[in-house]
C-alpha positions in Angstrom: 0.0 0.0 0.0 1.2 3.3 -0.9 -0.3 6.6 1.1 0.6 10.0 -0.5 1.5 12.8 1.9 -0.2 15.7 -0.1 0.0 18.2 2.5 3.6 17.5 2.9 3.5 17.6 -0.9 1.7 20.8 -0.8 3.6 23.0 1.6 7.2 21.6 0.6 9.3 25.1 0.7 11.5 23.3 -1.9 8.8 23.0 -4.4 7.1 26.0 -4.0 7.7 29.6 -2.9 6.0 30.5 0.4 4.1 27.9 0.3 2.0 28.7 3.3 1.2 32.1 1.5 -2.0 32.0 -0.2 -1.0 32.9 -4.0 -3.4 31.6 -6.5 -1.2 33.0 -9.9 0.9 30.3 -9.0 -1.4 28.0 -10.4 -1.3 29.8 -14.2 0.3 28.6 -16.7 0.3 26.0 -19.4 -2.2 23.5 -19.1 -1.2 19.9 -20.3 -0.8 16.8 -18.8 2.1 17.3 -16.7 0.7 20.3 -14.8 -2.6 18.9 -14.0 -0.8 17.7 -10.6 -0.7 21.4 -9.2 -4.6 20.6 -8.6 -3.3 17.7 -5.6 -6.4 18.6 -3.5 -8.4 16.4 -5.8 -6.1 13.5 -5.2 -4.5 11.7 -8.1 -4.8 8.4 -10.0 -7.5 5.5 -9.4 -8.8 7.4 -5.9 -8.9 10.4 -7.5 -12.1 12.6 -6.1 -15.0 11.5 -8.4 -16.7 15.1 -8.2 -13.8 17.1 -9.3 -14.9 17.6 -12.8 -18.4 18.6 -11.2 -16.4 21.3 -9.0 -15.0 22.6 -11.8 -18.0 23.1 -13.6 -20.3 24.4 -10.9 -18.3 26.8 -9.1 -17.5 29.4 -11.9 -21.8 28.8 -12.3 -22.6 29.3 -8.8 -20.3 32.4 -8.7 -21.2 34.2 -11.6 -25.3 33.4 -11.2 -24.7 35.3 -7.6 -22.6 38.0 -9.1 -25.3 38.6 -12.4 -28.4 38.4 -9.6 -27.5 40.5 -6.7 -26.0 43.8 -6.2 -23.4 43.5 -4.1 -21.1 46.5 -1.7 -19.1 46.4 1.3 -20.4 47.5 4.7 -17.7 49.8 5.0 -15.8 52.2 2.3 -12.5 50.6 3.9 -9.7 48.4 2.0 -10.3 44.8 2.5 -8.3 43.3 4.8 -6.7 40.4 3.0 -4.5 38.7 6.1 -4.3 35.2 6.3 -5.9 33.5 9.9 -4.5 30.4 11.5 -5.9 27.4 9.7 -5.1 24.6 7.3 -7.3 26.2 4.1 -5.9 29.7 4.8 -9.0 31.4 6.4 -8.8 35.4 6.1 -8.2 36.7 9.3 -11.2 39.0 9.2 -14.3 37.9 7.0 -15.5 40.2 4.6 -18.8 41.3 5.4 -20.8 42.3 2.2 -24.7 43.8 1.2 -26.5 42.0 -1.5 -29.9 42.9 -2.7 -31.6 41.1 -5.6 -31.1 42.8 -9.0 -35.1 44.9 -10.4 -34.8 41.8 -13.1 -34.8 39.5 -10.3 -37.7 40.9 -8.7 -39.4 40.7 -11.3 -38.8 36.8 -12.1 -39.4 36.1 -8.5 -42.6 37.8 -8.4 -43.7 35.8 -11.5 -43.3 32.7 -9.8 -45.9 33.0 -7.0 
């Protein structure tokens, strides 16, 4: 039996720089078969996660069907904070609190319904 440390895999200074810094560019780049290991949270091979390809698919749809429905602002005019918090999936330190109020064409299609 062979087990695969991916966390060690994953935060190996040698492999990457600052690994423990969250830095999603460092995933860009060419796209063949080679580099599809960078994506090691999905596991690799035979046990590979069966809902990756789903993941990939539903996410960009999730996130763009909340950005074209709502109208979104901050609850405050300051920067965002963007400072990691203690945690193995890189938590921000403070969340980001955010308004959202359905979009007039939304209203509309939700008042349709009833």
């Amino acid at each position: 039996m062979l087990l695969v440390n991916a966390w060690a895999i994953q935060n190996d200074p040698q492999l990457w720089d600052e690994p423990d810094k969250f830095k999603p560019e460092r995933f860009l780049g060419p796209e063949d078969e080679r580099d599809r290991f960078k994506f090691f949270p999905f596991g690799a091979g035979r046990r590979r996660c069966p809902g990756e390809g789903l993941a990939v698919r539903v996410v960009p749809l999730a996130t763009g069907s909340l950005i074209q429905c709502f109208d979104w602002e901050r609850e405050s005019e300051k920067m965002v904070d963007m400072s990691e918090g203690p945690g193995l999936s890189m938590p921000k330190a403070r969340p980001l609190i955010a308004k959202y109020r359905p979009r007039p064409a939304l209203m509309n299609l939700l008042s349709e319904l009833q």
